[in-house]
N, C-alpha and C positions, 0 to 999 in steps of 0.2 A: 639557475638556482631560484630566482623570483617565481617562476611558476611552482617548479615543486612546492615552495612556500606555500603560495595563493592554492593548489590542489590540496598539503594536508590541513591547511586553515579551512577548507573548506568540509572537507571527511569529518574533521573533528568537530565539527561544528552541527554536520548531520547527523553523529552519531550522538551529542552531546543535548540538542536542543528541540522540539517539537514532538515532544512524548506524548501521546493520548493514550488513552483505554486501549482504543483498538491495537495499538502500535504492541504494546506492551503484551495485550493477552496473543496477539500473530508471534512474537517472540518467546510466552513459556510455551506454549502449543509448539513452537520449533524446536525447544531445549529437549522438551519431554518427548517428543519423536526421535531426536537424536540421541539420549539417554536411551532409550527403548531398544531403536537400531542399534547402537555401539552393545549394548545387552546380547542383543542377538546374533551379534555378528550377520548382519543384515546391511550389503553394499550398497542397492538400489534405494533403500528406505534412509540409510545413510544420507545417500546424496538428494534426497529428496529433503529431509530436514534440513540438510545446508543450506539450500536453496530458501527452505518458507524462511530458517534464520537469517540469511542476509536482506530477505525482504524486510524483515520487521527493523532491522538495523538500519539500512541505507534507505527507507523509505520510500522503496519504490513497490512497482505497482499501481491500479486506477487508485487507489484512495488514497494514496499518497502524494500525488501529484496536483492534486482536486479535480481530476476528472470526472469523477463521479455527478456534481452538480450541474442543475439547469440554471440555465439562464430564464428568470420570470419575468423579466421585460418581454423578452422572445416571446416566450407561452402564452402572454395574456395578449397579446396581440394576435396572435395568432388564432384563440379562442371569440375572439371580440369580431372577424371576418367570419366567422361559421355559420352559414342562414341553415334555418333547421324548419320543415315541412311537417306539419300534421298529416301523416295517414290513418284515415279511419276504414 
């Protein structure tokens, strides 16, 4: 029973807290595909708004994870070894 706990403390927690811009416009862009789809009686467009909609909900996805960013320690080191040759 302690885990079911710790699993919906944790749902409700993801669905409750770390809203951005991005999160929210991936979410009506879901609604409105699904509203569109349910319109048209449209299965595959259906299940495909479910889909962008649970992303925008549970946050997953690269930019919900923070995958999306470099590492700039990395990058400038890595730039600072690069010997570079005049050809004329």
């Amino acid at each position: 029973i302690d885990v079911r706990m710790a699993n919906m403390q944790n749902l409700w927690y993801t669905l409750t807290h770390q809203w951005n811009f991005a999160r929210v416009v991936r979410l009506l862009i879901g609604l409105l595909i699904l509203w569109q789809s349910i319109l048209n009686h449209d299965g595959l467009m259906i299940s495909m708004a479910v889909f962008f909609t649970s992303m925008a909900l549970f946050t997953t996805g690269c930019c919900g994870v923070g995958n999306c960013m470099t590492d700039i320690d990395k990058t400038e080191q890595e730039t600072k070894t690069i010997q570079y040759e005049e050809i004329k």
